[in-house]
C-alpha positions in Angstrom: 44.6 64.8 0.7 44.4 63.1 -2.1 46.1 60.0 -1.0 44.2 59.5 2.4 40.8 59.9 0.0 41.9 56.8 -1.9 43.2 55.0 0.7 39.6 55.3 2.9 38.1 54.5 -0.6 40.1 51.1 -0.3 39.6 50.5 3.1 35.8 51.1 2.5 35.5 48.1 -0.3 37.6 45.9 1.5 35.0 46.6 4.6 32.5 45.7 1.8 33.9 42.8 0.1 34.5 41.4 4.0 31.1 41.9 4.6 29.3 40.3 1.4 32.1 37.2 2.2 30.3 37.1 5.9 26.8 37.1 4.4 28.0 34.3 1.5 28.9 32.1 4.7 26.4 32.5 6.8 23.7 31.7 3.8 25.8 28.8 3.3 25.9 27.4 6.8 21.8 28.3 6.7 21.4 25.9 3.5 23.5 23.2 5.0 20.8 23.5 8.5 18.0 23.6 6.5 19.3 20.7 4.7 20.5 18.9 7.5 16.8 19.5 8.7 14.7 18.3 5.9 16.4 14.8 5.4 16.0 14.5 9.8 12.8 15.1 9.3 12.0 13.5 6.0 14.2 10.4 7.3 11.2 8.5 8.0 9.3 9.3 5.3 10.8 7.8 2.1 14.7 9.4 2.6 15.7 6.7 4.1 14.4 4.2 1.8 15.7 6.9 -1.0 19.0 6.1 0.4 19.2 2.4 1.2 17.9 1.5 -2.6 21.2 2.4 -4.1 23.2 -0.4 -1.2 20.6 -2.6 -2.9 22.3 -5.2 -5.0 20.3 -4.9 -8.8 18.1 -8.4 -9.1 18.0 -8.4 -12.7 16.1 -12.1 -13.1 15.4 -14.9 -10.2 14.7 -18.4 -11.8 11.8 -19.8 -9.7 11.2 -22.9 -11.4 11.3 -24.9 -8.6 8.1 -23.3 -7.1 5.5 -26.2 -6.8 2.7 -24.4 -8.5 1.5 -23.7 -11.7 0.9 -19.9 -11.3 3.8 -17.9 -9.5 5.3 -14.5 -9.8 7.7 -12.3 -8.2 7.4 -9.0 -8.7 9.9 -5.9 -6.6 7.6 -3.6 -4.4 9.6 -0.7 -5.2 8.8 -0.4 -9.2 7.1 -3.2 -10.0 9.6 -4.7 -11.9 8.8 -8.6 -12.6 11.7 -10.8 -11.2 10.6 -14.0 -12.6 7.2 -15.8 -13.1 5.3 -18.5 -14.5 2.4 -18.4 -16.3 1.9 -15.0 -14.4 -0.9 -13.8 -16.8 -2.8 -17.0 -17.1 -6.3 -16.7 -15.8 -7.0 -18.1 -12.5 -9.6 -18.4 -9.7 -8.0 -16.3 -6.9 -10.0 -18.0 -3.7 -9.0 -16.1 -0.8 -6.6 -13.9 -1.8 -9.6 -12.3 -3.3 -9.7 -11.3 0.7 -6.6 -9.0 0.0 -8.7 -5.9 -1.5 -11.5 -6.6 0.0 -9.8 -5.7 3.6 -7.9 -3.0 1.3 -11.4 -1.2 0.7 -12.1 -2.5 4.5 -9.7 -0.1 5.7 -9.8 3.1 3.1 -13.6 3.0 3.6 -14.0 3.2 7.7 -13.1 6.4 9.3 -13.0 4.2 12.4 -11.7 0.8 12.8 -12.8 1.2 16.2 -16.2 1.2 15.0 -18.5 -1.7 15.7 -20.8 -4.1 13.3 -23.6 -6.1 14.3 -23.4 -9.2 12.4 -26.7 -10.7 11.2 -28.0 -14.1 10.2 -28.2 -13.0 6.7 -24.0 -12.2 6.8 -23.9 -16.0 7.6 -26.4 -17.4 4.8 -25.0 -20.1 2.6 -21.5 -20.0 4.1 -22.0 -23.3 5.8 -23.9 -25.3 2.9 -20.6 -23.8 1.2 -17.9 -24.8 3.2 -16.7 -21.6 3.9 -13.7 -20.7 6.1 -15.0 -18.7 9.1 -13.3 -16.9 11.8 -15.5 -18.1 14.4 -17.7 -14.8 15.2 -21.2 -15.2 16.1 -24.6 -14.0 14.7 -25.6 -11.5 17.2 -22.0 -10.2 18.3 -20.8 -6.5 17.7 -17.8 -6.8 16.5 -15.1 -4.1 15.7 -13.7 -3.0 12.2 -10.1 -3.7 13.2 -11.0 -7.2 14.3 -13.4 -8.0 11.2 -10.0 -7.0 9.2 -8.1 -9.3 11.3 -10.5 -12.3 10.9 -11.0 -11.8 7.1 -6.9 -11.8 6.8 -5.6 -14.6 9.2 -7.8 -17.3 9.8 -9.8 -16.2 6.7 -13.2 -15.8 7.4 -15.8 -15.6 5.3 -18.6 -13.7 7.3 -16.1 -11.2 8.3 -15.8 -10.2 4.6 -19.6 -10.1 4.1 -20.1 -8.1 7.0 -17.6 -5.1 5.8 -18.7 -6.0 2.5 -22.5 -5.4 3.7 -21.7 -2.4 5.5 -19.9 -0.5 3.3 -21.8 -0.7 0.2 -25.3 -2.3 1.5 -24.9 -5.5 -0.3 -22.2 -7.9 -1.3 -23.3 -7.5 -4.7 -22.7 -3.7 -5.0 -19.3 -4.5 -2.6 -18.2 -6.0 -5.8 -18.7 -3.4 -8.4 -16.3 -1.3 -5.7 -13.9 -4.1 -5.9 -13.9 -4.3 -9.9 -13.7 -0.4 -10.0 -10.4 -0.3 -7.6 -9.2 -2.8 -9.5 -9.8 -1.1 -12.9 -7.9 1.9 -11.4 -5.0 -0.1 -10.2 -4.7 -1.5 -13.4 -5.6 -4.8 -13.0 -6.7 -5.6 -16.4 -7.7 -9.3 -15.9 -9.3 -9.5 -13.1 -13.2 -9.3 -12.4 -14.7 -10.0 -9.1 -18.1 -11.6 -8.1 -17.9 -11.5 -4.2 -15.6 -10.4 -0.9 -15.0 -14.1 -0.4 -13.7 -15.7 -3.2 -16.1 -18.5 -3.2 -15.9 -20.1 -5.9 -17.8 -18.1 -9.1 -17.0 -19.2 -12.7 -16.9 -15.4 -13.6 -14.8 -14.5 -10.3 -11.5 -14.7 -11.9 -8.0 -12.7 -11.8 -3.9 -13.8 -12.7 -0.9 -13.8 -10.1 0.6 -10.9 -11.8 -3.0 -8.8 -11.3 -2.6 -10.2 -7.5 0.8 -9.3 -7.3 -0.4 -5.3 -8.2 -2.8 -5.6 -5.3 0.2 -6.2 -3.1 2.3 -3.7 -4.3 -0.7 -1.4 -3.9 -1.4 -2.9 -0.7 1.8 -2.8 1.3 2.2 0.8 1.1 -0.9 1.4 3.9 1.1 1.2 7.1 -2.1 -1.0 8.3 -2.5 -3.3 6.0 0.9 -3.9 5.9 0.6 -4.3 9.7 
């Protein structure tokens, strides 16, 4: 009797060792799902990227000397490690790539770039006794965000920046203090910004490598980017 007791007493924690060895594997073939799951559906969402950065060769310094200007910089998207410059920190006057966070703000200030603006004759005051670049729009015309974003970035038009400028903040003026504060929280420690146009202001002023943040910034909104 006393044999077959200790013989079901072994058979009952081998039963139980077998058992605890199915649960072990099946918790294990559940991690490697849910693993398998997050990276499918993270895979668009930075894992990808996460990935591909380490086939990346390492830049550690590009010489860019050959650049015909006097301002340049190359900075990496990913980290914002400078690659090479010249005169990066040198004060400038940034023009039209001022027009890069003013159709930054453009876009992170309209719920709907569907919606449409009525351009007035005041949005076109001064911009031809100034020469300014225009995209060709029309006082009187309703014209939509998205296309106003368009016309400020390609042909570079100065009324489409007045008219989100206008709209958003009531006055181009007060579109500027905006401007200074997103650049103050990007970091952007030499730049200071008059207007949405970048007509020419002696106290409208920025450096490449202050530019070169904006675009880092920038590039990570999947419209602006487009």
């Amino acid at each position: 009797m006393a044999a077959r007791r200790r013989g079901k007493k072994k058979s009952g924690r081998s039963y139980a060792w077998r058992y605890r060895g199915r649960i072990v594997a099946c918790v294990f073939v559940e991690v490697i799902i849910i693993c398998a799951l997050v990276i499918m559906i993270g895979w668009n969402k930075g894992v990808k990227e996460w990935f591909e950065q380490f086939e990346q060769p390492v830049l550690k310094e590009v010489d860019i000397s050959g650049i015909n200007s006097p301002n340049a910089i190359l900075m990496q998207a990913r980290g914002g490690k400078i690659l090479g410059e010249i005169n990066g920190e040198a004060q400038i006057y940034p023009a039209s790539m001022t027009k890069i966070m003013t159709v930054i703000l453009g876009i992170e200030n309209f719920d709907d770039l569907d919606e449409k603006i009525t351009l007035t004759d005041e949005m076109f005051s001064g911009l031809y006794e100034q020469d300014a670049t225009q995209a060709g729009f029309q006082p009187g015309e309703e014209v939509r965000v998205i296309d106003l974003l368009y016309g400020a970035m390609l042909p570079s038009g100065a009324e489409c920046c007045i008219a989100l400028a206008d709209t958003i903040s009531g006055s181009e003026a007060d579109f500027a203090e905006l401007m200074n504060k997103k650049a103050g929280k990007l970091g952007m420690e030499n730049t200071h910004f008059c207007d949405s146009t970048g007509l020419h202001n002696p106290d409208h002023y920025s450096t490449v490598k202050d530019i070169a943040v904006l675009m880092k910034y920038c590039i990570k909104n999947d419209t602006f980017r487009e």
